[in-house]
Every structure is written in C-alpha cells, then in structure tokens.
C-alpha positions as CSV (number, residue, x, y, z in Angstrom):
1,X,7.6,2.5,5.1
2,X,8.3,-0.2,2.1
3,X,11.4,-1.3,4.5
4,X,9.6,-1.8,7.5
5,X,6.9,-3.9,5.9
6,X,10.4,-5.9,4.1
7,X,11.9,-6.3,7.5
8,X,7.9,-7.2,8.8
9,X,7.8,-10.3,6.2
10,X,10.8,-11.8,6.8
11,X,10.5,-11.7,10.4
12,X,7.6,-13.8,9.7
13,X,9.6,-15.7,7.3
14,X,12.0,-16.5,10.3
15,X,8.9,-17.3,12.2
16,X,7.2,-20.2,10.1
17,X,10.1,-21.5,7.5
18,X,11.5,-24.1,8.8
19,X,15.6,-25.1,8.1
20,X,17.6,-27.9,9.1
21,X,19.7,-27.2,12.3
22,X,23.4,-28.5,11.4
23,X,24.0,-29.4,15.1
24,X,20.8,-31.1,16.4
25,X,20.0,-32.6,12.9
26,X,16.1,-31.2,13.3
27,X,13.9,-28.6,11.4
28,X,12.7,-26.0,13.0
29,X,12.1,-22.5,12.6
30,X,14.2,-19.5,14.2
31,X,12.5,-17.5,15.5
32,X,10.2,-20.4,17.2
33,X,8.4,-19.0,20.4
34,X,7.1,-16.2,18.0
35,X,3.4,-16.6,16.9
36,X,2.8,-13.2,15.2
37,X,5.1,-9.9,14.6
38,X,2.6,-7.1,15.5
39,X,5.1,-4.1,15.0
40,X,8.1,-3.2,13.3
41,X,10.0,-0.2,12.8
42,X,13.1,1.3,12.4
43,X,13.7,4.6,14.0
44,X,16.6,5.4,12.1
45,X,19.2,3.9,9.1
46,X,22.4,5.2,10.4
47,X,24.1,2.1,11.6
48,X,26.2,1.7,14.7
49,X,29.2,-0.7,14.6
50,X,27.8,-2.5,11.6
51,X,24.1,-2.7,13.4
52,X,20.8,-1.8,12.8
53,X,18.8,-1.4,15.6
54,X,15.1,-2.5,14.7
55,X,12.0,-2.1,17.2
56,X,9.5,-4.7,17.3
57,X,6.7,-6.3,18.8
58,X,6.0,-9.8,18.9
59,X,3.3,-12.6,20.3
60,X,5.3,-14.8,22.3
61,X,4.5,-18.5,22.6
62,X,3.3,-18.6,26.5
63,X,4.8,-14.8,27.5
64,X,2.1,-13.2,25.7
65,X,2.8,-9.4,24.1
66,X,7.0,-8.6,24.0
67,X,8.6,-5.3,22.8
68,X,12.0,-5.0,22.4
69,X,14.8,-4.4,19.8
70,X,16.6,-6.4,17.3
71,X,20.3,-5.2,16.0
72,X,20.6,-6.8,12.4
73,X,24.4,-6.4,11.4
74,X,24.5,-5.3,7.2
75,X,27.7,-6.2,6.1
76,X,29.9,-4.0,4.0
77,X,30.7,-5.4,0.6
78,X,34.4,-6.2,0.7
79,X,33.2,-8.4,3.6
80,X,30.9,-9.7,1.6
81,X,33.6,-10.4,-1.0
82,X,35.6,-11.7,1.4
83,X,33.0,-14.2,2.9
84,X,32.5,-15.1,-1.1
85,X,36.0,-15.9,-1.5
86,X,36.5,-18.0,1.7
87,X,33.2,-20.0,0.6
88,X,34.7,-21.1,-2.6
89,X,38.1,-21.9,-0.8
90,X,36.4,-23.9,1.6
91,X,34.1,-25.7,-1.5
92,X,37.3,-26.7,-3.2
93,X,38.9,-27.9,-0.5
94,X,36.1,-30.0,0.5
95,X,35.7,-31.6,-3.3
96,X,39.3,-31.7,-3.0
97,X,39.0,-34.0,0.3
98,X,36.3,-35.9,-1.2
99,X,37.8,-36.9,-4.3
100,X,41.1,-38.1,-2.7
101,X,38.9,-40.4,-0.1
102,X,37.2,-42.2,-3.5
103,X,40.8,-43.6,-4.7
C-alpha cells in the first residue's frame, strides 16, 4: 500500500509541476490533460523487460473518467552507473567546449 500512495503522489507531481521543455522552450507540466489521479495500483512487482506495469485511473481534461496502464521502466544499477558516467563525460566535454570558445 505505502508504494501505491508513492507512485499516487508523484503522478500528481507529474500533473501540476511544471518544467521547462528543452525543444519548445515552454513550461508545462507532463502529464497536462490530467486533472486528478483517482486510482492507482500495482497488481504485481515482478518486472517484465525492465517494466512495471501500473493501473490507474485518471480525470482527463475534456474525455472525462480514463483507466488504463502505465509501464514505468526501473533501471538496474550498473545502468544507472553507466548513465552516471556518460553524464559526467558529457559535462566535461561541454566545460571543455566552453572554455576553448572564451580564448
């Protein structure tokens, strides 16, 4: 139960923080068309090719009640590692880049 009210609060999170969108240049949220997460639960924790499968139920923005399931991929820790170690590649390579264009 303590997960499914976890997963409940950051849906909502998802619904009403909003972040900048890198390719548009705007804020907004995303999950926008959903006004209020009803339901969620999570029938079972084995994963399936990296997914969780998540039911919920949602108040869509002019569709009215929606039921359906989210697949939220958990990623193992040596890809997290991995994604870690690329981030700081890429971060030194850009201060890299941005130090030579100031000479």
């Amino acid at each position: 139960p303590w997960f499914e009210a976890l997963a409940k609060m950051e849906i909502a999170r998802l619904c009403s923080v909003p972040k900048l969108n890198r390719i548009s240049n705007e804020e907004t949220t995303p999950l926008l068309s959903v006004n209020r997460v009803d339901r969620v639960a999570v029938p079972t924790f084995a994963l399936e090719d990296q997914r969780l499968r998540v039911e919920v139920e949602f108040d869509l923005e002019g569709a009215g009640s929606w039921t359906g399931e989210l697949a939220i991929f958990i990623a193992s820790p040596e890809q997290i590692i991995e994604g870690r170690e690329r981030g700081a590649r890429h971060a030194a390579e850009i201060t890299r880049i941005e130090a030579e264009s100031r000479r």
